[in-house]
C-alpha positions in Angstrom: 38.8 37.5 -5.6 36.5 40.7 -6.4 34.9 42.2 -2.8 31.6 42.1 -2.1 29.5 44.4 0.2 26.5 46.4 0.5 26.0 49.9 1.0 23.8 51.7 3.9 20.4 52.2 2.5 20.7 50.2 -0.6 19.3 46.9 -0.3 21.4 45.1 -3.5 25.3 43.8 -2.8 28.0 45.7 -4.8 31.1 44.0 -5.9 34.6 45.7 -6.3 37.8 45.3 -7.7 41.0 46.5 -9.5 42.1 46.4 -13.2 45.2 48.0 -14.7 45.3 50.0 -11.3 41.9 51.3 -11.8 39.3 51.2 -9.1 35.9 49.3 -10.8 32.5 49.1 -8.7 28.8 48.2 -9.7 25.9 46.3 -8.4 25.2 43.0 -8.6 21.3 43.8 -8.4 21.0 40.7 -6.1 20.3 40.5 -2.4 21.8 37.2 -1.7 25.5 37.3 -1.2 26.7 33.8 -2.7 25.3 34.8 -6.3 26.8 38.7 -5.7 30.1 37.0 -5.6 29.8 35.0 -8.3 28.9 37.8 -10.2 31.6 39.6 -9.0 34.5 37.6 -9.6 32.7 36.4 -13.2 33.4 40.3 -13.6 36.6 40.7 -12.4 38.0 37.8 -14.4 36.6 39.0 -17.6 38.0 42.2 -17.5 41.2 40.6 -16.6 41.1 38.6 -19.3 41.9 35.8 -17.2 38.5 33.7 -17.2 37.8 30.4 -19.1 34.6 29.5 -20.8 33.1 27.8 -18.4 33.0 31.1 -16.1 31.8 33.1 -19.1 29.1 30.6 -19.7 28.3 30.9 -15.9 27.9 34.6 -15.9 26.3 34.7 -18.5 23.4 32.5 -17.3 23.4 34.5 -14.2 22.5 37.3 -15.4 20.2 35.9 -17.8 18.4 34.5 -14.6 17.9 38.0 -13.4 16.3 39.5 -16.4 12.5 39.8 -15.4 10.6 36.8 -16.1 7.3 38.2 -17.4 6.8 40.1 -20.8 8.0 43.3 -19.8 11.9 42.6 -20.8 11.8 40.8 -24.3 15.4 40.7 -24.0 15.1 37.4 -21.6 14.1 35.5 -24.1 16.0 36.3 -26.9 19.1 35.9 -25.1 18.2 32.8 -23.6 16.9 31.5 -27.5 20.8 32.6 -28.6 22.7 30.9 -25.8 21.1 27.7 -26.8 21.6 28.1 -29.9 25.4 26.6 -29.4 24.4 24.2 -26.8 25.1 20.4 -26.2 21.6 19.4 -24.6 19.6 19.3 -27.6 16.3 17.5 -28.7 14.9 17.3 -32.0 11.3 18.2 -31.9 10.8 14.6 -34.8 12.3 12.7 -31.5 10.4 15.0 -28.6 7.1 12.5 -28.9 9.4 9.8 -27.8 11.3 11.1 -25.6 8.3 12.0 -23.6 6.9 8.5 -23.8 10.1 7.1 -22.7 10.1 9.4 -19.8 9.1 8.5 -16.3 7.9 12.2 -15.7 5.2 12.4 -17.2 3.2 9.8 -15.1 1.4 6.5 -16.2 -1.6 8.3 -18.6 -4.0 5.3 -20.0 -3.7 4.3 -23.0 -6.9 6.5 -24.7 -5.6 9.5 -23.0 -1.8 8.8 -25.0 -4.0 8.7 -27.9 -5.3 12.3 -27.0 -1.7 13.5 -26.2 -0.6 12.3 -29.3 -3.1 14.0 -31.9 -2.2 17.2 -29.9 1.3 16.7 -30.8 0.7 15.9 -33.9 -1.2 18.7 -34.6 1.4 20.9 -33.0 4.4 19.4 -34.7 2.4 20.1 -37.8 1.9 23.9 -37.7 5.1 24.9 -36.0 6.8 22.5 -39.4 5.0 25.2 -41.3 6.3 28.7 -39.4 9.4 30.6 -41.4 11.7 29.5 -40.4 10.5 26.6 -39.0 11.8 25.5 -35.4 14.2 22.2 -35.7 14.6 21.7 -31.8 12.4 22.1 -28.6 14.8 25.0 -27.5 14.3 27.3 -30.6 10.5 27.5 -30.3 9.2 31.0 -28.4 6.4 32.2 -26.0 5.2 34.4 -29.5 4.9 31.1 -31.5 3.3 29.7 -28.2 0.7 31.8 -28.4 0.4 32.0 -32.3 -0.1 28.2 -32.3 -3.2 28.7 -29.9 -4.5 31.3 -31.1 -5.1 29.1 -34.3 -5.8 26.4 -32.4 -8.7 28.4 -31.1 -9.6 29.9 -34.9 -10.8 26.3 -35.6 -13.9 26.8 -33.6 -12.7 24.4 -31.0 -14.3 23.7 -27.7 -12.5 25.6 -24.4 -12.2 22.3 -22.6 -10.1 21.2 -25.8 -8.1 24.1 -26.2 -6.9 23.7 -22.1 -6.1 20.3 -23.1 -3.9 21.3 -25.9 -2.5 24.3 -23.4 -1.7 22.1 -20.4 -0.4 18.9 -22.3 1.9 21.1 -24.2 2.7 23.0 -20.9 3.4 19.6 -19.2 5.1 18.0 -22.0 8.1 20.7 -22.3 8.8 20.7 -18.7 9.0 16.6 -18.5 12.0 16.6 -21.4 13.0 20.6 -19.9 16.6 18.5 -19.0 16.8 16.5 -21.6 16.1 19.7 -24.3 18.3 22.0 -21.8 15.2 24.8 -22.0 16.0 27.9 -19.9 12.6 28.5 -19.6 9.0 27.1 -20.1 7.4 29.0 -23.0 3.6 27.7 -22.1 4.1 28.8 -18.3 1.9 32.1 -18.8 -0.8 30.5 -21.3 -4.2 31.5 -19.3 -7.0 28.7 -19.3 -10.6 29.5 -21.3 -13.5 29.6 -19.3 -15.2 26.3 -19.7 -18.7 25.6 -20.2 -19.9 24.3 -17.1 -22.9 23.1 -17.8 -22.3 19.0 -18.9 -24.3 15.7 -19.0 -28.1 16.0 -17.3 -30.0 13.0 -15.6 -32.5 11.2 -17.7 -35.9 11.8 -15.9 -38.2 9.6 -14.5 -40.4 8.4 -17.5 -37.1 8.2 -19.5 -35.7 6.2 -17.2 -38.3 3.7 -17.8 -38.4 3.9 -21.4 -34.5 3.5 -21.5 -34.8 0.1 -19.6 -38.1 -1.0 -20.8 -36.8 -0.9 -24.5 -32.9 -1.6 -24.0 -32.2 -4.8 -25.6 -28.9 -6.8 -25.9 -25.8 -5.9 -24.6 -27.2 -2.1 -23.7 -29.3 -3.6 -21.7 -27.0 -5.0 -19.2 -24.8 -1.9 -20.2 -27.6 0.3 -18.8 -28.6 -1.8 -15.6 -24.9 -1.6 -14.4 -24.7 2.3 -15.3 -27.7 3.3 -13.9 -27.3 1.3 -9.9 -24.0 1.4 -9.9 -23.1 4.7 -11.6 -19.9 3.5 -13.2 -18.7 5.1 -16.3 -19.2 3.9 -19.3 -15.2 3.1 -19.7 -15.3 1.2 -17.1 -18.4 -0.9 -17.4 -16.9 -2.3 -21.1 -13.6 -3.2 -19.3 -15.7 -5.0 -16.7 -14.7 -8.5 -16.1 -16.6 -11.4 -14.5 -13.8 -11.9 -11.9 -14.7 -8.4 -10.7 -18.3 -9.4 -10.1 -18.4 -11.2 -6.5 -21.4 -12.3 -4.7 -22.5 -9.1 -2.8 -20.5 -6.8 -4.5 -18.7 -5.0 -7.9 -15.0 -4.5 -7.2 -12.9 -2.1 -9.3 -10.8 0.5 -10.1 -12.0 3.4 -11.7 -10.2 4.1 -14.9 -10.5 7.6 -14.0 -8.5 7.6 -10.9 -6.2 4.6 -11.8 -3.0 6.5 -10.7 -4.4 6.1 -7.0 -5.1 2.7 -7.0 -7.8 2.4 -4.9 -10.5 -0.2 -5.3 -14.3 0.6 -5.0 -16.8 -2.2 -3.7 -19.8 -1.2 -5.4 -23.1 -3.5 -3.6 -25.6 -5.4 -6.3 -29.4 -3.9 -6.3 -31.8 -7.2 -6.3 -32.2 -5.8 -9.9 -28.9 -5.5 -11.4 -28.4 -9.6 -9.6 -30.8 -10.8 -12.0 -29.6 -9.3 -14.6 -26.1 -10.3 -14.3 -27.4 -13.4 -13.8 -29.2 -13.9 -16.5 -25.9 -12.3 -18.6 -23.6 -15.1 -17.2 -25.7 -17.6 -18.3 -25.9 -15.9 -22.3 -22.0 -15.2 -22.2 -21.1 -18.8 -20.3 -17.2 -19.0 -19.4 -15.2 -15.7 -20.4 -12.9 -12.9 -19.1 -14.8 -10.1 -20.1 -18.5 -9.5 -19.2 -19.2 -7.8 -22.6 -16.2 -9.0 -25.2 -16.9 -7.5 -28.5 -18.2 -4.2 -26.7 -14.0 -4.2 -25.0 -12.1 -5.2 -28.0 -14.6 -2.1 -30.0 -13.5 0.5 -27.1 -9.8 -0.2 -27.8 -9.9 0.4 -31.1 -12.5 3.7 -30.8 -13.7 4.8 -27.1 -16.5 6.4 -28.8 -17.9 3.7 -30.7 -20.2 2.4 -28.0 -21.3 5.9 -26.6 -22.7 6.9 -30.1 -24.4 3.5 -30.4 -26.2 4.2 -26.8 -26.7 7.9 -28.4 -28.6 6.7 -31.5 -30.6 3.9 -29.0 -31.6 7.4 -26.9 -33.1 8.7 -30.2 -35.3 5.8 -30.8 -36.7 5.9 -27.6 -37.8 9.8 -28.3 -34.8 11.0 -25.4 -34.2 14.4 -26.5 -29.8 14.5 -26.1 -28.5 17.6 -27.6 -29.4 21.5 -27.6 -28.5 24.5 -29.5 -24.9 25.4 -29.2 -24.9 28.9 -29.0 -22.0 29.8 -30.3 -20.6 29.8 -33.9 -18.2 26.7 -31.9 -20.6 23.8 -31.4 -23.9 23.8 -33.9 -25.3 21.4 -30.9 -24.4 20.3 -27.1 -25.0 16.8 -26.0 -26.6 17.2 -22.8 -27.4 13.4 -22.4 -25.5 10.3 -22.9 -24.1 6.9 -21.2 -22.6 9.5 -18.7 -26.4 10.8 -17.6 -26.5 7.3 -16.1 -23.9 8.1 -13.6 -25.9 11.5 -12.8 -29.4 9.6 -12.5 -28.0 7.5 -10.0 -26.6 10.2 -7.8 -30.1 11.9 -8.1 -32.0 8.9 -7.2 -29.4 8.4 -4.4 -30.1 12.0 -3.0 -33.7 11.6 -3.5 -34.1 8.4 -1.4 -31.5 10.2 1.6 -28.9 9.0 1.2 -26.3 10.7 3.0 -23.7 12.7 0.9 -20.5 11.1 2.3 -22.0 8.1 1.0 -22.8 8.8 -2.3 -19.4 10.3 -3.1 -17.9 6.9 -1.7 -20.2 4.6 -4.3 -19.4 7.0 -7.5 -15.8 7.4 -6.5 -15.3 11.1 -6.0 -12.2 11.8 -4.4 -12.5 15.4 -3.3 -10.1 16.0 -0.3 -12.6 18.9 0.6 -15.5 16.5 0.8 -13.9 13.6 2.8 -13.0 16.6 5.2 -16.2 16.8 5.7 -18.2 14.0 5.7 -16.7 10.5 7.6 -16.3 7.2 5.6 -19.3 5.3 4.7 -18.7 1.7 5.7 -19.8 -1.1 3.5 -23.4 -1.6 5.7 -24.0 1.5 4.7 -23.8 1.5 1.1 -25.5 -1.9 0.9 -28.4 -0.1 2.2 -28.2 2.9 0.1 -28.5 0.1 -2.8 -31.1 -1.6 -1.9 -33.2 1.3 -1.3 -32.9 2.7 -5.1 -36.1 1.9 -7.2 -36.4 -1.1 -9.0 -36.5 -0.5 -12.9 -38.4 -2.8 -14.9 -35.9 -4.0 -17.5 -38.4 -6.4 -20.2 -36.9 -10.2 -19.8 -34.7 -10.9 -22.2 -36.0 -14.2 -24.4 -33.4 -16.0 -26.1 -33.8 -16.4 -29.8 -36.0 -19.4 -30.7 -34.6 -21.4 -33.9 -37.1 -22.9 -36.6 -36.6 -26.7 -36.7 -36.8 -27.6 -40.1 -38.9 -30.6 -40.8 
């Protein structure tokens, strides 16, 4: 077994030890004694001749390990791309998709967020097929085709908010099958986020507020009353069922926050009672409060939200502005979403305290609940109540000519 030690002043271990009679000693550049010997005796044996593969193989990667990490040292990299190259953990990147749906890492995303995943791997898969020479496994892909791969990502005029998505799924995605493809290392690791446009969805105003529910007819109208006093999303009030609406309350779980499982009792305005009401009686016995709107939202989330767009346009609701940048020609600024934001706003306006309002709408800061304590039901029931009452135009059923 090689020695190792450390010398007075010198803050790395050196290792020693005799070949052919000959005195050899270097430094193991580490400070932690365990890997020094390693290292040692991984050098001792190979001069010897007397080591198997398995110690090469170890050595190896321990020095790899101690090549710097960042961009400085190139070398890392390509050493670490080599030793893999003769490896037996392997994956395919045609079977990576799988692999990561089959994989209990990566968490329980819903269903439309797998959809997103899987156009970003898609697209990704597609570019990286067309590189020379083209990557066959997870392992053989760079950091420099990393960042190629983004930077045409972000040539095709795409939004900052998408091209994080693309970053951090990809970023997630290789460390979930890391085992499985025996990476080394994480080739997204260093990818820095875009600045996003903070600036999103605005509340409706006053008057637009009552030309939204004045004029809603049909399913948006019951659509709007539930987004607008109970500031659900829009996701969530198409996957509404009738055995979540009780007699004082809206129970569910926000598709948003699914992963937590927590359940949100949401009171009933006087307002949105009558409405639902009057809904029941259309729909009659059911599962879902609004069927056809659910089954569409499967098929395409954004079939309903650009219906409730072009019904903003008819009433004269100005949605979008200029884009200002050669990305997006326009911005939508108002939507199903500005729902949600009107009812916080009519919730602040009427004092409601903040605590409770991040309770009703489901926020789940951690910095926020240190703040402010729990609002108990009493309390939101009152909150409710105390939000303006909208006039939404009765609904008349359909009269039917009798034929004489």
């Amino acid at each position: 077994m090689a020695r190792v030690f450390k010398r007075p002043g010198l803050k790395f271990f050196y290792g020693r030890y005799k070949v052919n009679g000959e005195d050899k000693w270097f430094s193991t550049k580490t400070t932690d004694r365990k890997e020094a010997q390693e290292i040692a005796d991984a050098k001792q044996q190979a001069a010897r001749g007397d080591g198997n593969i398995d110690d090469y193989f170890t050595g190896l990667i321990a020095l790899l390990a101690r090549l710097p990490k960042d961009n400085s040292d190139p070398k890392r990299q390509e050493f670490a791309r080599r030793l893999m190259q003769g490896q037996s953990s392997t994956l395919p990147l045609a079977d990576a998709w799988q692999a990561w749906l089959d994989s209990p890492l990566k968490g329980n995303p819903g269903k439309s967020t797998t959809r997103g995943y899987d156009a970003i791997w898609r697209r990704f898969s597609e570019w990286i097929a067309k590189q020379k020479p083209p990557a066959e496994y997870l392992h053989e892909i760079t950091e420099i085709q990393a960042q190629d791969y983004l930077a045409d990502l972000w040539k095709s005029k795409v939004a900052p908010r998408t091209f994080n998505c693309h970053a951090m799924f990809l970023k997630s995605l290789f460390h979930v099958l890391r085992i499985k493809a025996g990476l080394v290392e994480n080739v997204w690791d260093d990818i820095d986020s875009m600045e996003k446009d903070t600036q999103g969805r605005q509340n409706f105003t006053p008057e637009e507020l009552k030309t939204i529910c004045s004029k809603a007819t049909g399913p948006l109208r019951y659509m709007i009353g539930i987004g607008l006093y109970t500031g659900i999303r829009l996701g969530d009030v198409v996957n509404l069922k009738w055995v979540n609406i009780g007699k004082d309350n809206i129970v569910l779980t926000p598709s948003k926050t699914r992963r937590k499982g927590k359940q949100i009792p949401l009171p009933i305005h006087p307002v949105l009672r009558a409405l639902l009401n009057e809904l029941r009686k259309q729909t009659g016995v059911g599962e879902y409060l609004f069927l056809e709107h659910h089954t569409e939202y499967q098929k395409d989330p954004s079939a309903t939200s650009k219906q409730f767009q072009k019904f903003l346009e008819d009433c004269g609701v100005l949605t979008t502005e200029p884009g200002g940048d050669h990305r997006r020609k326009v911005i939508v600024r108002k939507g199903f979403h500005s729902l949600r934001h009107s009812f916080v706003s009519l919730c602040a306006g009427n004092n409601v305290p903040q605590h409770v309002i991040q309770e009703l709408v489901g926020h789940g800061s951690p910095t926020m609940t240190a703040l402010y304590s729990h609002a108990d039901f009493t309390q939101k029931q009152d909150a409710i109540n105390g939000l303006p009452s909208m006039v939404f135009e009765e609904q008349k059923p359909e009269s039917k000519e009798v034929k004489p």
